[in-house]
N, C-alpha and C positions, 0 to 999 in steps of 0.2 A: 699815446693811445691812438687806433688807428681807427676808423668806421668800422670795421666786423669786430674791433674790442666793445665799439660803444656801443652798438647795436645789440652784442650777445649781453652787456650788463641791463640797456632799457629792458629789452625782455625778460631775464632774470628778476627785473625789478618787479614787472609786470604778474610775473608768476606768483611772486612772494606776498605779492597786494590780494591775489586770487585768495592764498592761506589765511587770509586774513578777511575775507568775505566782503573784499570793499568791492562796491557796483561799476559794475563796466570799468577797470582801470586804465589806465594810460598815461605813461610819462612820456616828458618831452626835456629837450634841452633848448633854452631860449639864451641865445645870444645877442646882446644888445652891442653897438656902438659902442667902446672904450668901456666896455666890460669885460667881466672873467663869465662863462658861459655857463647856465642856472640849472642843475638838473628842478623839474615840475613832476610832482604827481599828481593824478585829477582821478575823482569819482565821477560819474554822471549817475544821478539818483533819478531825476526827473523824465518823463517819457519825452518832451520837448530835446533831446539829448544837448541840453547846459552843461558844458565840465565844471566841476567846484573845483578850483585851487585847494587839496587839503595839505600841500608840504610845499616850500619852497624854499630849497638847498641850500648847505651854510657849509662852507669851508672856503679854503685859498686857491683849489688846483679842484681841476674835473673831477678828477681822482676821491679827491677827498668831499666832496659834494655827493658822489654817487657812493659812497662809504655811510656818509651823513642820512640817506636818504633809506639805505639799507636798515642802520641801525634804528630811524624812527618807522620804519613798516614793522620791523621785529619787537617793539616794544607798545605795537598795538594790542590790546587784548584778542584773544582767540574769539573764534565765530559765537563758542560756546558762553564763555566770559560776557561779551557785548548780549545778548540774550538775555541774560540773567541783569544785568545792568537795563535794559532795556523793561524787561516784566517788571523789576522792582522799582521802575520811572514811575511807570504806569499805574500801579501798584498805589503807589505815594499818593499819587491824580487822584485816584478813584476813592483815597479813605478822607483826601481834602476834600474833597466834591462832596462825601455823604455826611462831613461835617457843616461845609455850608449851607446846605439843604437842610438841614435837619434830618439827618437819616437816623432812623432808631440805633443805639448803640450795640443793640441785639445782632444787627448787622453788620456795624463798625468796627467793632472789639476782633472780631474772628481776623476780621481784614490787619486789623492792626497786631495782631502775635502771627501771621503770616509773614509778615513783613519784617519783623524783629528776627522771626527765626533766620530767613532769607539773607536779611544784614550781618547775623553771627556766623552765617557760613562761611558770608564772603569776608569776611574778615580773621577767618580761622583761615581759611584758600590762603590768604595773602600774607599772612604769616608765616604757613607753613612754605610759601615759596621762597622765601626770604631768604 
């Protein structure tokens, strides 16, 4: 593999991470001393721009590191997917919070067959992709 191959696969990686709505992406390749060379994916979530390590490549051969790294951005959930998992977090939060507080169940109950319903979708979603 030559630098315009590894260069055209970072960016293709790059692209593929955009599909999937992770923030500011960027891979690298880190080669160490008496190492086989790492493909890195990194988000930067924070405004301080921190990269978070969220992958770091498994295979024998570059080759097979930047295959490794393809296959775990593709079996991220969609922008849309991560959303729904994200409201139904939140979701969760907010019917434990009005249970610790004492929230009238007048208010709770609604939140909690929201919530039910939201969970048999996604669970019907994930069946039917199956």
């Amino acid at each position: 593999m030559d630098i315009k191959e590894i260069n055209a696969k970072l960016s293709a990686l790059v692209v593929k991470m955009l599909t999937k709505a992770i923030v500011r992406p960027d891979v690298t390749i880190v080669w160490s001393a008496n190492e086989e060379p790492h493909v890195m994916l990194y988000e930067t979530k924070s405004s301080a721009y921190v990269k978070d390590v969220i992958y770091y490549g498994a295979g024998d051969t570059l080759s097979e590191r930047f295959d490794d790294a393809e296959r775990w951005i593709d079996a991220l959930p969609s922008p849309e997917e991560k959303r729904i998992k994200d409201f139904v977090k939140s979701l969760a939060a907010a019917i434990e919070l009005g249970r610790a507080n004492g929230i009238d169940v007048e208010f709770v109950n609604p939140l909690q067959a929201t919530m039910k319903k939201l969970s048999d979708n996604i669970l019907t979603d994930q069946r039917a992709a199956q």
